[in-house]
KOLTOR-455529 format. One line per field, with one value per residue (C-alpha): residue number from 1; residue in three letters; x, y, z. Coordinates in pm, 1 decimal, padded with zeros to 6 digits, always signed. Layout:
<nodes>
nr	[NUM/...];
rest	[ALA/...];
u	[X/...];
v	[Y/...];
w	[Z/...];
</nodes>
This chain:
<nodes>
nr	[1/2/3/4/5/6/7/8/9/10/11/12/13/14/15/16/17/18/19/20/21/22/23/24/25/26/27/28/29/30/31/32/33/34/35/36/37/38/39/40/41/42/43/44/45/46/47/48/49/50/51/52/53/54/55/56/57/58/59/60/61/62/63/64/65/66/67/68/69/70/71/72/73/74/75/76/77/78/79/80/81/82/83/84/85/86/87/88/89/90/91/92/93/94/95/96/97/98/99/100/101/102/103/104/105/106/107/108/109/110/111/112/113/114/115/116/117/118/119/120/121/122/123/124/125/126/127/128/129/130/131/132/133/134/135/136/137/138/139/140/141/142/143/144/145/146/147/148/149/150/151/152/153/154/155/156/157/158/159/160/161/162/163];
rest	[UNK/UNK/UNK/UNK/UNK/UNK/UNK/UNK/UNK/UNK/UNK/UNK/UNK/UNK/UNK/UNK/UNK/UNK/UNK/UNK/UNK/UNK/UNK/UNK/UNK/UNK/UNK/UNK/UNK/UNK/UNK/UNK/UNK/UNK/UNK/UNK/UNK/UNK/UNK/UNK/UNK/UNK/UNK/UNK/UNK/UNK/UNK/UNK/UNK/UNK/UNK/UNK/UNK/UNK/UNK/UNK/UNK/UNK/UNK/UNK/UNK/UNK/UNK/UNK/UNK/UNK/UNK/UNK/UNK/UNK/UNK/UNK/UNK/UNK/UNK/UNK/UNK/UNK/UNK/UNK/UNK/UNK/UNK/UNK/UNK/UNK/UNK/UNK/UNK/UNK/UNK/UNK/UNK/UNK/UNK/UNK/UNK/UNK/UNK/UNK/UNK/UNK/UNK/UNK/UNK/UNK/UNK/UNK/UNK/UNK/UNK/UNK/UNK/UNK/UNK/UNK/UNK/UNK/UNK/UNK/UNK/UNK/UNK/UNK/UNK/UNK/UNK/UNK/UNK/UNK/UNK/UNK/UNK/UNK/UNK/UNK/UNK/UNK/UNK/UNK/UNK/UNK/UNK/UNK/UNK/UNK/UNK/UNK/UNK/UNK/UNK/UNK/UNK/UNK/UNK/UNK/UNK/UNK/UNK/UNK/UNK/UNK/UNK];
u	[-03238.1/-03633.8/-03834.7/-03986.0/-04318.5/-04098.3/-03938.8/-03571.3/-03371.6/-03252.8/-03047.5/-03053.8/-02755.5/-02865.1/-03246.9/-03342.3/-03709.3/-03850.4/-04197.1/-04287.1/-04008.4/-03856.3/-03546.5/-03260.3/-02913.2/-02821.5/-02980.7/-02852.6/-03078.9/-02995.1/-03089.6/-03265.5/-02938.6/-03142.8/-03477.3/-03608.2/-03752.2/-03759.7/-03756.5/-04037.5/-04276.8/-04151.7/-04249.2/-04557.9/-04630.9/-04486.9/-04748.4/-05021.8/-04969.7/-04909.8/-05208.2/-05388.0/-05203.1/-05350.4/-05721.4/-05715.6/-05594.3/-05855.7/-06109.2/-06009.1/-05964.2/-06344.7/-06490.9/-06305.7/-06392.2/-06738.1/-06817.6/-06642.5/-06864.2/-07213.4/-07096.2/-07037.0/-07383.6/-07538.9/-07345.0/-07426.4/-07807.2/-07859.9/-07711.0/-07899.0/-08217.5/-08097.3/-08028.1/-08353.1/-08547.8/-08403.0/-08554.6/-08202.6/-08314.6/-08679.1/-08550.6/-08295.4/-08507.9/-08825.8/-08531.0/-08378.2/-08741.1/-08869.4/-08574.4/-08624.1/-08967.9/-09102.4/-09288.8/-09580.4/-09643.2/-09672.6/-09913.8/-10077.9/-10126.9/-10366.5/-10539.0/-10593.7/-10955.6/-11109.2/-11261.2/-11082.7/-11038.1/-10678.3/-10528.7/-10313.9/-10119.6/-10386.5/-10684.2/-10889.3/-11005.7/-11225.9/-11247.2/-11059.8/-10701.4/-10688.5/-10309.3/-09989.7/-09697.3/-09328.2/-09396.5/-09743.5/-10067.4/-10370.7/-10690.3/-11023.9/-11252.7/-11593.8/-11688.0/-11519.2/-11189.7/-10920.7/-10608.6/-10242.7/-10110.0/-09690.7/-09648.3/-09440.1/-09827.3/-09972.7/-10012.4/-10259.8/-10508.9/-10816.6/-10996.8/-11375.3/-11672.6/-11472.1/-11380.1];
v	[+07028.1/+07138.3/+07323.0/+07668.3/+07729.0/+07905.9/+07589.6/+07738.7/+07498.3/+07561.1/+07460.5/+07496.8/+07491.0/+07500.3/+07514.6/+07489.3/+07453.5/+07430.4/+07443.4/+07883.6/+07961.1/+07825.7/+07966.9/+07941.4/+08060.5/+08083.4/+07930.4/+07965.2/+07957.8/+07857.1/+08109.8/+08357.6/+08434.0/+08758.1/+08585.6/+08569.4/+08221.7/+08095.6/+07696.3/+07752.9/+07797.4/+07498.8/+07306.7/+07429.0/+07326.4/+06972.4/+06957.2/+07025.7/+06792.4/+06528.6/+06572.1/+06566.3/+06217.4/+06086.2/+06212.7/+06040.8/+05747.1/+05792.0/+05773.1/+05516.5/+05278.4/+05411.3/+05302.8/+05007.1/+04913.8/+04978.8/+04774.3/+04461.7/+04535.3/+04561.8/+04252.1/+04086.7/+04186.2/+04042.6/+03733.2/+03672.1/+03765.3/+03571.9/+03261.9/+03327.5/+03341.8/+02998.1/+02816.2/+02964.8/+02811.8/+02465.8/+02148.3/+02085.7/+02392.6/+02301.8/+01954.1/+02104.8/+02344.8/+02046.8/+01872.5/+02157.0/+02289.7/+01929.4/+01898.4/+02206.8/+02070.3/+01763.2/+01694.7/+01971.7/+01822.0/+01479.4/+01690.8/+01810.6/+01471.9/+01354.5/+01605.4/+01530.0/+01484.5/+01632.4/+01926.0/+02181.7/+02542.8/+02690.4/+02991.0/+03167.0/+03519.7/+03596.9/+03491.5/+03211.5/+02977.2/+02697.5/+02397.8/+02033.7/+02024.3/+01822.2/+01796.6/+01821.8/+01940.5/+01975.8/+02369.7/+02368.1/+02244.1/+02266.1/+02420.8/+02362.0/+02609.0/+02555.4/+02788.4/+02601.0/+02758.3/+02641.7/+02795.9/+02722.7/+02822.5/+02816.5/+02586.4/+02917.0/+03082.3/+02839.8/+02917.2/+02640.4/+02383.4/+02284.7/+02006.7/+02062.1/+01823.0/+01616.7/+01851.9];
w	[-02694.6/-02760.9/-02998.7/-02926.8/-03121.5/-03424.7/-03470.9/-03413.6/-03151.3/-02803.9/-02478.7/-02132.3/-01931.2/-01541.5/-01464.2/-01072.3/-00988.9/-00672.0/-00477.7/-00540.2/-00781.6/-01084.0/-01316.4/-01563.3/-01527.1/-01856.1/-02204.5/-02575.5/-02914.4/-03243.5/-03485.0/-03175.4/-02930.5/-02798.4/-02713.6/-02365.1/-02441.9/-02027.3/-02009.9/-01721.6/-02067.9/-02167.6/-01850.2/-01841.8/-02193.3/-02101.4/-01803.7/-02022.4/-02269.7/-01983.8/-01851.4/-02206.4/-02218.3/-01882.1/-01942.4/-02276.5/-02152.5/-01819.8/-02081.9/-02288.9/-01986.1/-01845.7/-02216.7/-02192.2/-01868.7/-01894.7/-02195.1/-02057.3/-01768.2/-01974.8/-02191.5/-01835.3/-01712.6/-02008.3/-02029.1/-01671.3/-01724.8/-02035.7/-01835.8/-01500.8/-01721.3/-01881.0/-01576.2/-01389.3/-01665.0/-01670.6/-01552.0/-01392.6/-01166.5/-01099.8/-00968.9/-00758.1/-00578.5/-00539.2/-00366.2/-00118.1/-00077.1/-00027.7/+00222.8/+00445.5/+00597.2/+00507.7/+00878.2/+00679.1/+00447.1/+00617.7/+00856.1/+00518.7/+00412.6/+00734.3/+00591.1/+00198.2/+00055.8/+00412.0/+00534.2/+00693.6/+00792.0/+00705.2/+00832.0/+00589.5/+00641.8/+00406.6/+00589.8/+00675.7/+00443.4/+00442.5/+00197.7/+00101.4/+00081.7/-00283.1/-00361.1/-00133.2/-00340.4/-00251.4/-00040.2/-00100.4/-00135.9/-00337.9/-00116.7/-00271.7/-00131.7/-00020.3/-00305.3/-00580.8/-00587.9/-00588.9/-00439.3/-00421.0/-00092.2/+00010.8/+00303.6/+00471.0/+00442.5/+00633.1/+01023.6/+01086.9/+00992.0/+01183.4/+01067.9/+01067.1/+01104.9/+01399.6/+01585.4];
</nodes>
């Protein structure tokens, strides 16, 4: 039994629907015996309001969903930020980055507190290597400055004066 939109009540005894055509053999109304009140209005009304149903819930699942997402993202940025920042992290990556290549910098090392010319991507330079660090070392140039310069920059080292 449904509701039409007057409120008065209503049955359908045999409805067939299929893919282009849809109808009732017979219906009674409560009330409204004479009315031509088809069920195929009702279906259509029932299809409406199921689809109202699944785009509200579409949209409550997409708000949902996206602000577990953004609290996810900032969770995961506020923690990446942490842990970059540590000196938990700085030790690890002086120890993998020690560990990739340590025959440079015991080349660099024949080369501390002498004069030298140093080919960089970046040019040529010329000065006194003054500090070896884990992936790079500390270039004193002939001018007085002094220049830290990645190990993975570095295509080669002449050393001047003896050679």
């Amino acid at each position: 039994m449904c509701k039409n939109n007057s409120g008065h009540s209503f049955y359908f005894t045999s409805c067939t629907y299929t893919k282009n055509q849809h109808s009732c053999d017979s219906w009674s109304y409560h009330e409204r015996p004479n009315s031509n009140y088809c069920c195929s209005k009702v279906l259509t009304k029932l299809k409406k309001m199921e689809q109202n149903i699944i785009n509200e819930l579409k949209n409550y699942i997409d708000t949902q969903l996206s602000a577990a997402v953004s609290e996810i993202n900032q969770a995961t940025n506020q923690t990446v930020k942490t842990n970059l920042n540590s000196p938990e992290y700085a030790v690890f990556l002086q120890r993998t980055l020690g560990d990739l290549d340590p025959s440079f910098a015991e080349v660099a090392k024949q080369y501390l507190n002498e004069e030298i010319e140093l080919t960089t991507t970046g040019g040529v330079l010329t000065g006194i290597i003054t500090e070896i660090g884990i992936d790079y070392l500390k270039f004193t140039e002939t001018t007085g400055t002094d220049t830290l310069v990645p190990y993975n920059h570095i295509s080669n080292i002449i050393l001047k004066g003896n050679g």
